[in-house]
Structures are given as structure tokens and as C-alpha cells.
Steps between C-alpha positions, in 0.01 A plus 500: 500500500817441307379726224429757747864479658641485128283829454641687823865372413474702165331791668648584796834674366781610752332838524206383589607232763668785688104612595363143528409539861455122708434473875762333714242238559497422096911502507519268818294191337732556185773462775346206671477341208816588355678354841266187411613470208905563608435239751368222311702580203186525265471770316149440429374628829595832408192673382682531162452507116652352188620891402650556864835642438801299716792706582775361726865717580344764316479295197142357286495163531299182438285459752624135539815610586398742815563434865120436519534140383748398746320410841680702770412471884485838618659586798416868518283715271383919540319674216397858408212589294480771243124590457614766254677295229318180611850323633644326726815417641612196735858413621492152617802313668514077479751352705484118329895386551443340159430845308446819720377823332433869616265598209275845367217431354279751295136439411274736263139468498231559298145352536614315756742334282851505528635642144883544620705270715794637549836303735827631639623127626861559723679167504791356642782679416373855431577822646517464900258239486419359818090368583507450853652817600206632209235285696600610885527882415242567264261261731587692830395851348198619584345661106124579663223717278590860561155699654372695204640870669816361534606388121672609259401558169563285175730818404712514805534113477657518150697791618657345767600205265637689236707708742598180605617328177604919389778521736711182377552725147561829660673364832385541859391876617409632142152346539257564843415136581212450763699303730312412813664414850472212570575331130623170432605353170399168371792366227499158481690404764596800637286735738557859606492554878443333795111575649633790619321863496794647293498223224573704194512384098685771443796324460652653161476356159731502225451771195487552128254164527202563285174278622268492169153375387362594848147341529291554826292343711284692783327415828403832635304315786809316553709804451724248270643525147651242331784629195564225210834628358749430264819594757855654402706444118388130463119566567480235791125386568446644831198576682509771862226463691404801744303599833495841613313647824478863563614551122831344608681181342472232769567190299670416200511113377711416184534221262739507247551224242880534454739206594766614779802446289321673148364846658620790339379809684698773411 
């Protein structure tokens, strides 16, 4: 089996991963088992191999040194599944007084094995960080599967997010964002609106802010797209996590690995 992993690992290059094709039920045991493994702080229950490659705030690292071999006691946890690309993405909130997180986690699969483990861990400290505000918003909204007439496409997803992420170089009203009414806005500790029906994100953003290295993640059942980014001059690690309904931006959820006092955004 190993040799057969070691085989696919060579094979499958980027190109060919972006036609890999997994069902969601294939991507949720890699997520069970990947919240498993988070949980008991043993990376061994990931279905893993020696080759998988460990990246953590954007950065390879060894997988010793992930997030994975911590044990966390997960307060909160909602994932989308890419059956295109074979990913996944989870945010997952832990409350613990004695460490709390609000963390993105990226999985890639490939023969049922995950071959990329990829963290964005938010810590004490960093931008607006704040996990029980996280855990009581993004736990009240309802993100249900979308009926099949209803969604959007994998291009309008990635459309909407990169008018999203265009608009903080150009400045607000040079790009046509999607913005949906209601919309709230999940930063840290900071949420847009109130519950009610004219909620907007559109909120204005500062300009001449370039967002770089865009990498996506898409739920078209979901209607959800996650964006791993490298965000404004200092190329913060940042992941934006969307929902849109009726082609509209209804969520956004941030994390941003930038301490408070150190952020440079403009």
C-alpha cells in the first residue's frame, strides 16, 4: 500500500489533482478522521503517509511541528468539500481557557490518503482575535446544502471571491462585488450586522492592498468557497471563507495570523 501511495504522490502533479474527482462521502471520512486525529493529538489517525507534505501559516513544515500533534477539544467544527480538486476545508473553534484557537484546516486527498495537510492556527494575540464571539456566530448560521437548481457554479464562486479580495487594491465601487442582503461578516471578534434583513458586508475596505497567492477551495453544493491568501504589503497568512445564496455573498469568515499591535495593512 505504501508503495502505491509513494507511486500516486509522484504522479498526481498539480495539474492533474485539479481533475481528481472524490465524492463528499470520500472527503468526510478524511475529515472524521482528521478531527480524530486533532482531537486526540495523534497524528497517526490521519489516513496519512511518510511523503505527506505539512504546511502550517502558509509555510512547509515538519510534520511534527503541525497543530495536528497537539490534542485540541473542539468546541465547534464546519467543513466544505471540494470533489473537484479532492479538498477540504474545516474551521474549527476550541474554547480551552488554557490555549483557545480559531483554526483553517486544509486537507488534499488522493487514494484516500491525505497527501497535503495544510493549517492557518489564529492565536492569542492576532488580528481581532476573539473564539467565543467566532464560536456563537459562526454556530448560529444556518450553511445548509443548496438544492442542485439553486447553486452556483464553481466559476461564480471564485468570482465572487476574487471580486471580493479585488476591491481592497482598486478601492470600493471599481469592482461589482455580489453582495447579498442580508450579509454578515465574521472577523475574529467582530461581526457585521445585527440578524437583521438589511445586514450588509458592504462596509468599505481600504485600497491600494494587493491580496496575492490566491488558492481556492469550492463547495458548489454548499455554495461555499474558501480563499487561502497572502493579504496586503507583508503577505499576512489569511484565509476568507464564503457562502453565497442566490449568487450573492452571504457570509464571509476571516482568519488572519497577524498580531494586533504588528499588522501592517496599508
Amino acid at each position: 500500500m505504501k508503495n502505491l501511495v509513494t507511486g500516486m504522490l509522484l504522479l498526481f502533479s498539480s495539474a492533474a489533482l485539479a481533475d481528481a474527482n472524490c465524492s463528499r462521502s470520500e472527503l468526510q471520512i478524511a475529515v472524521n478522521a482528521y478531527i480524530e486525529a486533532q482531537t486526540a493529538g495523534d497524528p497517526d489517525l490521519l489516513p496519512a503517509a511518510p511523503q505527506t507534505l505539512y504546511y502550517q501559516q502558509h509555510e512547509l513544515i515538519d510534520a511534527g511541528d503541525s497543530i495536528v500533534d497537539e490534542a485540541l477539544e473542539i468546541d465547534f467544527h464546519r467543513s466544505i468539500f471540494d470533489e473537484t480538486t479532492c479538498q477540504t476545508f474545516t474551521e474549527l473553534v476550541v474554547l480551552d481557557e488554557a490555549h483557545p484557537y480559531a483554526i483553517g484546516t486544509r486537507l488534499r486527498i488522493v487514494a484516500d490518503t491525505v497527501i497535503e495537510f495544510e493549517a492557518i492556527v489564529t492565536d492569542e494575540g492576532d488580528w481581532l482575535f476573539n473564539p467565543q464571539v467566532t464560536y456563537e456566530r459562526a454556530s448560529s448560521e444556518t450553511w445548509d446544502i443548496v438544492p442542485e437548481a439553486e447553486r452556483s457554479s464553481r466559476a461564480t464562486l471564485e468570482a465572487a471571491a476574487n471580486a471580493y479580495f479585488d476591491q481592497f487594491f482598486s478601492g470600493p465601487g471599481t469592482v461589482y462585488v455580489p453582495w447579498g442582503r442580508p450579509c454578515n461578516r465574521l472577523e475574529g471578534g467582530i461581526y457585521s450586522g445585527d440578524g437583521s434583513p438589511d445586514d450588509s458586508c458592504d462596509v468599505g475596505v481600504p485600497s491600494g492592498m494587493n491580496i496575492s497567492h490566491r488558492r481556492f477551495v469550492v463547495d458548489e453544493a454548499l455554495g461555499a468557497v474558501v480563499g487561502f491568501v497572502r493579504f496586503g504589503p507583508n503577505r499576512i497568512p489569511d484565509t476568507h471563507l464564503f457562502r453565497l445564496e442566490d449568487g450573492k455573498i452571504r457570509y464571509v469568515h476571516t482568519l488572519t495570523v497577524c498580531p494586533d499591535s504588528g499588522c501592517e495593512f496599508n
